[in-house]
C-alpha positions as CSV (number, residue, x, y, z in Angstrom):
1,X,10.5,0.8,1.9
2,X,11.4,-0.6,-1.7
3,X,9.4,2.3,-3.0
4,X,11.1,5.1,-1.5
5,X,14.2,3.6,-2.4
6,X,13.6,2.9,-5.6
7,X,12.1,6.8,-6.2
8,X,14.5,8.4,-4.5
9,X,17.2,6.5,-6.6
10,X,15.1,7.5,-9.5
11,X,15.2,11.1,-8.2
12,X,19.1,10.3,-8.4
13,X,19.0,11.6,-4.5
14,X,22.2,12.0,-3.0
15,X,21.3,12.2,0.4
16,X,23.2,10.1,3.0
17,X,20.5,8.8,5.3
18,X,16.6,8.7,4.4
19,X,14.6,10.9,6.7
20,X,11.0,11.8,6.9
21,X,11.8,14.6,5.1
22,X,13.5,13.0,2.7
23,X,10.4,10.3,1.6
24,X,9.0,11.0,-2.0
25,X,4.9,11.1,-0.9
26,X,4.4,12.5,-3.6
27,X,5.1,9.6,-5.5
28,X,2.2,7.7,-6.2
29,X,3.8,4.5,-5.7
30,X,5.3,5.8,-1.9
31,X,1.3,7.0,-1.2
32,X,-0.1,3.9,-2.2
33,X,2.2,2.1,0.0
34,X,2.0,4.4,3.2
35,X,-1.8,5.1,2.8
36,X,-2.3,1.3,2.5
37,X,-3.4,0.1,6.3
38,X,-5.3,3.8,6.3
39,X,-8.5,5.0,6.1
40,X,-9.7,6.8,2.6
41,X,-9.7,9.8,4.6
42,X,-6.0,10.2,4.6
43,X,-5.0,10.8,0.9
44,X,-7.0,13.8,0.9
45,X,-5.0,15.6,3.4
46,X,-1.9,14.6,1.9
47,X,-3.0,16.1,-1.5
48,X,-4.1,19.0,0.6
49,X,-1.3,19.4,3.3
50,X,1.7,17.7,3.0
51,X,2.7,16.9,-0.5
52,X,0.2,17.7,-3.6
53,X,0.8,19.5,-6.3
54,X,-1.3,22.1,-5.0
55,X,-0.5,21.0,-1.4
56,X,-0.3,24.7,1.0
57,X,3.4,23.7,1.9
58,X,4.3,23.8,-1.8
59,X,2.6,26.9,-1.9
60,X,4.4,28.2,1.2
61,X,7.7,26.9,-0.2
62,X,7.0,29.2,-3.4
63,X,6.3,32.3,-2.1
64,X,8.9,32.2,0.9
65,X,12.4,31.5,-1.1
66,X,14.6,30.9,2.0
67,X,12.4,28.3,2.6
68,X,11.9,26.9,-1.1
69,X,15.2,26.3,-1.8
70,X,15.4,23.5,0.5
71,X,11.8,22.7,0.2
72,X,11.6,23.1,3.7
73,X,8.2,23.5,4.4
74,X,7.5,20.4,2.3
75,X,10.1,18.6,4.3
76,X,8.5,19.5,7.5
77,X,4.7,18.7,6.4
78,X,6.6,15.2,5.4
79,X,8.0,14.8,9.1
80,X,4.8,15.2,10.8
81,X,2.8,13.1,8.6
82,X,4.7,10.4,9.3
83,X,5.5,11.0,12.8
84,X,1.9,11.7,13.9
85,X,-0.1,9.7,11.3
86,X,-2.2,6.6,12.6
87,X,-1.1,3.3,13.4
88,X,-3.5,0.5,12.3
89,X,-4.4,0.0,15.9
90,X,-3.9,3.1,17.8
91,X,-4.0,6.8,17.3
92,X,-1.2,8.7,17.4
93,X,-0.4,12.3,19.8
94,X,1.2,13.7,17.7
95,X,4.8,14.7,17.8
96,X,7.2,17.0,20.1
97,X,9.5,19.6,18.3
98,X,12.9,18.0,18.6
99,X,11.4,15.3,17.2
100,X,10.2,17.1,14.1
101,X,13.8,19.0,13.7
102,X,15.4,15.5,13.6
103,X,13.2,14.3,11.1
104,X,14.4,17.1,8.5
105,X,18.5,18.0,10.0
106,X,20.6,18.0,7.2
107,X,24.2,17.1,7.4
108,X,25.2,19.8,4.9
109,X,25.0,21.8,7.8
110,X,21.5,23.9,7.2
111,X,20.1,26.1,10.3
112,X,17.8,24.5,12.6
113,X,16.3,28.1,13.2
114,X,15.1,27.3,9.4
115,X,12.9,24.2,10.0
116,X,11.6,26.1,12.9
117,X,10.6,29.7,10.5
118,X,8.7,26.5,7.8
119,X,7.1,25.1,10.9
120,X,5.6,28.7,11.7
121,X,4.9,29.8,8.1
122,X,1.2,28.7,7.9
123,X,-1.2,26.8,9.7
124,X,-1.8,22.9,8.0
125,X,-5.6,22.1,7.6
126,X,-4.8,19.1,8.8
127,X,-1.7,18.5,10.2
C-alpha cells in the first residue's frame, strides 16, 4: 500500500478515498508489489488488458472521449483486476456489477450509466 500512496502522491492525486480505480498499476513499482504472490502469467495481461501502455482499455479510452476523459475504461479494467484477481491460495469468481460500479463511483458526482457504457465498450482478453 506504501506504493500506491506514495505514486499517487507523486501523481499529486487529489482524490478523497483510494479506490480500485484509483491504483496507479501502471506504475512499476504498484505491479511489482501486486503481481508479487502471482504467477508470471499475470503481468502479461495487465500489460495487455488492464493498464499498458498499449493496454485495449487505453485504447478504448482514446477513441471513445466520453469515456477518456475520466479514463473510465482504465478505471474499470483496474476494478476487476483487483476484485477478481487470485488469491495466493484460492481462485477467485470473479466479481458482481455493483461491485465493480463501487470500485470506480466518484464523489464529484459522475453517472454510473458511464462505468456501465466502459464496461460494455470492448471485450478484455483476459479479464
Amino acid at each position: 500500500m506504501a506504493a500506491v500512496i506514495y505514486s499517487l502522491w507523486e501523481k499529486g492525486d487529489k482524490n478523497p478515498l483510494i479506490l480500485p480505480a484509483n491504483i496507479p498499476i501502471e506504475d512499476q513499482r504498484v505491479q511489482t508489489e501486486l503481481t508479487r504472490y502471482l504467477s508470471d502469467n499475470w503481468i502479461p495481461i495487465i500489460e495487455k488488458d488492464v493498464d499498458g501502455p498499449s493496454s485495449l482499455s487505453l485504447r478504448i479510452d482514446s477513441d471513445m472521449p466520453n469515456l477518456g476523459k475520466l479514463s473510465a475504461c482504465r478505471r474499470v479494467a483496474r476494478t476487476i483486476y483487483l476484485g477478481s484477481a487470485p488469491t495466493l491460495t484460492a481462485a477467485n469468481r470473479g466479481l458482481e456489477d455493483r461491485r465493480v460500479k463501487l470500485g470506480c463511483v466518484n464523489v464529484w458526482g459522475v453517472s454510473l450509466s458511464l462505468w456501465r457504457r466502459s464496461q460494455e465498450a470492448g471485450l478484455l482478453n483476459y479479464i
